[in-house]
Structures are given as C-alpha cells and as structure tokens.
C-alpha positions in Angstrom: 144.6 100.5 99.3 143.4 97.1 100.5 144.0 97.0 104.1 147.2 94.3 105.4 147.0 91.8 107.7 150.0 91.5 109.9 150.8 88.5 112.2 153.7 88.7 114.7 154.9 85.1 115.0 158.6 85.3 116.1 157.9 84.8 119.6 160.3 82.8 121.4 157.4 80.9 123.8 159.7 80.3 126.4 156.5 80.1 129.4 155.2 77.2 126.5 158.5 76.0 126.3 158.6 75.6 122.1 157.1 77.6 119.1 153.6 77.1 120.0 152.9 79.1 116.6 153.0 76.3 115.1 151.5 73.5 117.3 148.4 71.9 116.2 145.3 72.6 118.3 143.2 70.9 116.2 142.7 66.7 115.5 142.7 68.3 111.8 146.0 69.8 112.6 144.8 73.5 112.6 146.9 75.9 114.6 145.3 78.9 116.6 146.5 81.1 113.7 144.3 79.1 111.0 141.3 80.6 112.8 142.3 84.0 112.9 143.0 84.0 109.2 140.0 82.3 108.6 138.1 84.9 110.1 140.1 87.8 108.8 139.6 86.2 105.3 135.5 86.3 105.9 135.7 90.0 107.0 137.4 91.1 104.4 141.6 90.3 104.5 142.9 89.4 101.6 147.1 90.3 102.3 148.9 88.8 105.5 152.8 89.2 105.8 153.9 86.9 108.4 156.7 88.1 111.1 158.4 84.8 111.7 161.7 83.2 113.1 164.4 81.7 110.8 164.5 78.4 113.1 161.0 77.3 111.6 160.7 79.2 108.6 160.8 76.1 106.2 157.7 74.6 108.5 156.1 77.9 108.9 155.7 78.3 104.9 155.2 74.8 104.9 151.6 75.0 106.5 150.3 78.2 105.6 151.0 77.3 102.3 149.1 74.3 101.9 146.2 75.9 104.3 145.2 80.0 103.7 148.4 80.8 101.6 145.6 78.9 99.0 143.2 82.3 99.7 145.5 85.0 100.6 148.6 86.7 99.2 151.4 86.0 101.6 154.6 87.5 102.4 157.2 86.6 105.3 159.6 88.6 107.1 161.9 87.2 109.3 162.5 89.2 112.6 166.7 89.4 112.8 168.1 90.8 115.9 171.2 92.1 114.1 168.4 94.1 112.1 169.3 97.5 113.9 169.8 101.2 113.2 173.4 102.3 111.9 175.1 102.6 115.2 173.7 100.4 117.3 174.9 97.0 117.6 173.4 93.8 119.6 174.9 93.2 123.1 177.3 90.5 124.0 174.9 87.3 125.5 171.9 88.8 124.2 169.0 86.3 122.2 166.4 87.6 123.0 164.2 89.5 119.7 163.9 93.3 120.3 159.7 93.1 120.9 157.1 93.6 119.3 157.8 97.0 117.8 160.6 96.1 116.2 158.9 92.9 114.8 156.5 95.0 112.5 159.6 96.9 111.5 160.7 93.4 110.4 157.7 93.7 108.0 158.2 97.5 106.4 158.6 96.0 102.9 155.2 94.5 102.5 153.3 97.4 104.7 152.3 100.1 101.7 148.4 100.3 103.1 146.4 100.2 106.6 147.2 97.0 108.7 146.1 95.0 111.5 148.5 93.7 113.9 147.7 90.4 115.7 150.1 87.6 117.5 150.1 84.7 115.9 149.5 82.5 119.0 145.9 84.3 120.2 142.3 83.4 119.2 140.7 87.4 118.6 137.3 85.9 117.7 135.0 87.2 114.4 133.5 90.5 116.0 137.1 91.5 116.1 138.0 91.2 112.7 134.7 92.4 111.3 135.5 95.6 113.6 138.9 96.5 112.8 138.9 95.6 109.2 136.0 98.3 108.5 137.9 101.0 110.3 140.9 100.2 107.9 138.8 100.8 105.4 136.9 103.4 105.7 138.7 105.6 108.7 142.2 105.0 109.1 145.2 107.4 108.3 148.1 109.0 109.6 147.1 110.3 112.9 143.7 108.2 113.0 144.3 104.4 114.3 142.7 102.1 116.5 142.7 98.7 119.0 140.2 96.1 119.8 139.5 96.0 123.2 138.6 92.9 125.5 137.0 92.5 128.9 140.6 91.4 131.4 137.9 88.3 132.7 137.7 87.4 129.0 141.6 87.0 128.7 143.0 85.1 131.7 144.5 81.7 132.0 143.5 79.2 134.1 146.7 77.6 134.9 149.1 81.2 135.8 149.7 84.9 135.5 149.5 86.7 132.2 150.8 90.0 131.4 148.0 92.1 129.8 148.3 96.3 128.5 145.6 97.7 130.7 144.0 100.5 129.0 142.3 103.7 129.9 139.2 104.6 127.3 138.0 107.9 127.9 134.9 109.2 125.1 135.7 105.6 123.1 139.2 106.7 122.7 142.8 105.5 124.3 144.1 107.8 126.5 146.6 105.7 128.3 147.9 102.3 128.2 150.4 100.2 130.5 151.6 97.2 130.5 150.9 95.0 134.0 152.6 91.7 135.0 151.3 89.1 137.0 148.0 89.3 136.6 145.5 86.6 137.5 142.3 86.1 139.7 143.3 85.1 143.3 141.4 82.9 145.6 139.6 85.3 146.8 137.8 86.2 143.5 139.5 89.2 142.8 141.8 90.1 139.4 145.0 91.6 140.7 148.3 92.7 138.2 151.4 94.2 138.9 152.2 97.9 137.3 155.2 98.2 135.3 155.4 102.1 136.2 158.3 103.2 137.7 160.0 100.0 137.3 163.8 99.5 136.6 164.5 96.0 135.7 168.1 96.6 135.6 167.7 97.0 139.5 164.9 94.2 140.0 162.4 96.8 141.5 159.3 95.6 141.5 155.6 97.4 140.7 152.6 98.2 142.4 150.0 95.4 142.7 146.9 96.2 142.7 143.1 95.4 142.3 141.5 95.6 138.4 137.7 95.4 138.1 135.9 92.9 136.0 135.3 95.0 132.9 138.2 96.7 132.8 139.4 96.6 128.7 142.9 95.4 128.2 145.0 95.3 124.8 145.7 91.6 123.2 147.8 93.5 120.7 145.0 93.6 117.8 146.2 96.9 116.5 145.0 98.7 113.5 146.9 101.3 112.5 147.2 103.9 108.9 150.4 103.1 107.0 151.9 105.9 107.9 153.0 104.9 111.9 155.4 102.5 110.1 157.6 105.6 109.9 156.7 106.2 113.8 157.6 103.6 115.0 161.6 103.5 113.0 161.7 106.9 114.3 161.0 106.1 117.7 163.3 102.7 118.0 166.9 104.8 118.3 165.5 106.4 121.7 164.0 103.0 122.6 167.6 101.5 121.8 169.1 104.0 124.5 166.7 103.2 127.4 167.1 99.4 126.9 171.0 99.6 126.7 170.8 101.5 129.7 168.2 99.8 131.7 168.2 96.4 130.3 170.2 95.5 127.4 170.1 91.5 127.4 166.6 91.7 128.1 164.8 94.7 127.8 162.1 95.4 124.9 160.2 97.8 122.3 157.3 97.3 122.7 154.4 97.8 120.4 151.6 99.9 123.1 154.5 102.1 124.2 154.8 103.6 120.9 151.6 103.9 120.5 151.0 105.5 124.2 153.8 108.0 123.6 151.9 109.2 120.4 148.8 109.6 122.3 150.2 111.2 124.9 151.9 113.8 123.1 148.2 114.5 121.0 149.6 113.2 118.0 147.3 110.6 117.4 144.3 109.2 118.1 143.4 105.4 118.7 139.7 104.4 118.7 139.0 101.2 121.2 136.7 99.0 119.5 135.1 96.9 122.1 135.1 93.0 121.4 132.6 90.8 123.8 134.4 87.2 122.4 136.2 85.5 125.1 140.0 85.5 124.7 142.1 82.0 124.1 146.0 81.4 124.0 148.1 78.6 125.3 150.8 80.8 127.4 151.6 77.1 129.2 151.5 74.5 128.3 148.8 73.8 130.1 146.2 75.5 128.2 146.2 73.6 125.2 143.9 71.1 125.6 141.3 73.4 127.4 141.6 75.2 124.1 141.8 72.5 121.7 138.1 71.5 123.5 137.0 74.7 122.6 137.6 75.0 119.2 136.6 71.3 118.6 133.5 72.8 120.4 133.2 75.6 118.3 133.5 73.3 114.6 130.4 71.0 115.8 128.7 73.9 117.1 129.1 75.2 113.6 131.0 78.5 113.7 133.5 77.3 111.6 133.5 74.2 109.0 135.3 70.7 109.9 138.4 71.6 107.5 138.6 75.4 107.9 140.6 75.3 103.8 
C-alpha cells in the first residue's frame, strides 16, 4: 500500500517555551512543518496523520487545512496520556506525554501501510524524503526498516546543547543507537555529548562525556519503518511502563530509538541508515528562529521552493 507519512507534533516545547509546531517561520506564515510536507508531497507522500496535542488542535487543523491538507489526505491523532495499557494508570503530578513511542501508538488507527516518522518541529531537507520514501516502497516489511542519517556538525544549535541518538552503522546498517545529552561544540572546536548509558535519573547520576568526531551520523528521528513494528512497539510499552515507574515515573520516557535498538539488538530486525548530506534546522530555543527563518527566506529566493509553498 501507499506508504504513510507520520508527523509527531505533541511535543510540549518547554526549552522553546510554547508550541513551536505551530509558529510561523516564514513572512508568508509557513511553519517548519509546511516544508517537510512540501517535500514529502514531491517525493512521493500522499497520506500524513498528524500526532498532535488537544490544547491546539482547533489551530493545528486550522492551518494544515487551509495549506497541504489541500494535497494530502489527513488524519489527526491526539497523543492522551491517560491512553495506557489495562493496568497501568498515570502517576499522581505527572504531565508530561509518555515519548515518542507512545506518540505513534497514538496514531495505530490510520497506520495500515509503511510510514515515515518525522517531528513536526525539524527541517529533514529533500534528499531525505526522496531516500526514505523509495525504501517504503520498494523494500520495507516486517523485519526490514530503516533511518536517515545526518552528519552531528549538520545538526547542532548555535545558541545551546541538543540531545541527539548517536548511532553506530556497521556494513550500512544500525547496529546500535543511544541517546546523548548535552551535546554541543565547545570553545575549543571539539563536539562533546553526554551518554545516557548506565544512567538512573531517579538517582540524578550523571553520564559519561565524551569527544564525537565530525562525521559521526546521528538520528533526527526520520524513521521508516514496515507496518508491522506498530505491533512492536504496543508489545514493547508494558515493559517500558515498568522501568519508568520504577526509575522515573513523573518524568521518564518511551522512546522511539530504544525500541528500535532493542529489536536490533536481539537480530530481529534490520534498519538500513540512509545517509542524508542536508544540513539540519530546528528552533530548540528560542533563539534559533530567526537564524532559521533567514534560511528558509534564503532558500525561496534561491529557488528551492516557490514564494507560497500551496
């Protein structure tokens, strides 16, 4: 089937401080997400469901709606954190969503076909979209998925830390991934980050900083995956649910690369890195936005994409 497009835009942008999904980049009021469908409509999208928040669902709709909702055939699920297992309930004083895992579970009723993952808030570029769309359709299944990979200089931020999945490629494939903290280039011209292995956060222990080379490929969370791991990653969210009620119950998350790097581990699956050379842009602060607005303004005179983008 055709493959699916699926944006996770339920993020809470709390470094941003507001829902920066839906902040105009753009003096023609585009948002970062207008370019990504814009470029997943030329390589070949024609389905999106959108993973959204019920606080600005009416504004959400609103602009897709009157922009690519004109092209595409949209769906929207809201990401509820009482949306749980029988069993499990949410903690007393917790708000924060479960992660990004359990936001594409929020989605499971409009997934019947390969899909992309993306975050709503990140430019990917065109390369990426060309690359992962073919794989959808020509290579993906149940134990056959993929991830575009970029360069960690193309995806920092010039005003703080980021966190970033570092990735290990062996033969063009994934063969581990882990999510870092903190990770910037110091003054001295070198890109440190902080491991997350072997951390408790229940306890405040910290990680292992440590040097990453230029070149090193890190995850942005453009995921392509067959439909099946939709029924991987239910399965996997009850033992998730334990750890973080453990560990980290106000706080702690699924997350997306940890289900896929407990699959790989375990020689269930195999996840082709497609290698992207486009540069990276987000607005984690709220600093970054009009670096980035420049560059897309940049990017319409320079031609890449039209004045009004639909």
């Amino acid at each position: 089937m055709e493959p699916i497009l699926v944006i996770m835009a339920a993020g809470m942008g709390s470094r941003y401080g507001g829902p920066k999904q839906i902040d105009p980049i753009t003096s023609e009021g585009d948002i970062i997400m207008d370019f990504s469908l814009y470029d997943a409509y030329q390589a070949g999208f024609r389905r999106v469901a959108f993973i959204i928040k019920k606080d600005f669902e009416d504004d959400f709709r609103a602009h897709i709606e009157g922009r690519a909702g004109k092209l595409f055939e949209t769906h929207y699920a809201v990401q509820d954190i009482h949306d749980l297992p029988a069993g499990y309930s949410v903690p007393d004083g917790r708000t924060k969503p479960w992660g990004t895992g359990h936001a594409v579970l929020a989605a499971r009723d409009y997934i019947d076909a390969p899909f992309a993952v993306i975050n709503a808030d990140d430019y990917y570029g065109q390369e990426a979209f060309e690359k992962i769309y073919k794989f959808l359709s020509e290579s993906a299944d149940a134990t056959h998925h993929c991830m575009v990979g970029f360069k960690i200089e193309n995806t920092l931020s010039l005003n703080g830390s980021v966190a970033r999945g570092l990735c290990e490629v062996t033969d063009g494939y994934l063969s581990d991934i882990e999510e870092h903290s903190d990770v910037i280039r110091e003054s001295d011209g070198i890109i440190r980050a902080t491991s997350s292995k072997g951390v408790r956060r229940a306890t405040n222990s910290k990680g292992v900083r440590h040097d990453v080379p230029d070149g090193h490929s890190v995850s942005m969370n453009l995921w392509g995956f067959g439909a099946e791991f939709l029924g991987v990653m239910k399965d996997g969210f009850p033992a998730a649910l334990n750890r973080i009620m453990e560990e980290n119950p106000l706080k702690g998350e699924y997350f997306l690369p940890y289900c896929i790097d407990r699959e790989v581990k375990a020689d269930r699956v195999t996840v082709k890195v497609l290698q992207s050379s486009d540069k990276w842009f987000g607005v984690t602060y709220k600093e970054d936005k009009d670096e980035v607005a420049a560059k897309f303004a940049e990017m319409k005179t320079d031609g890449k994409y039209p004045k009004i983008l639909w």
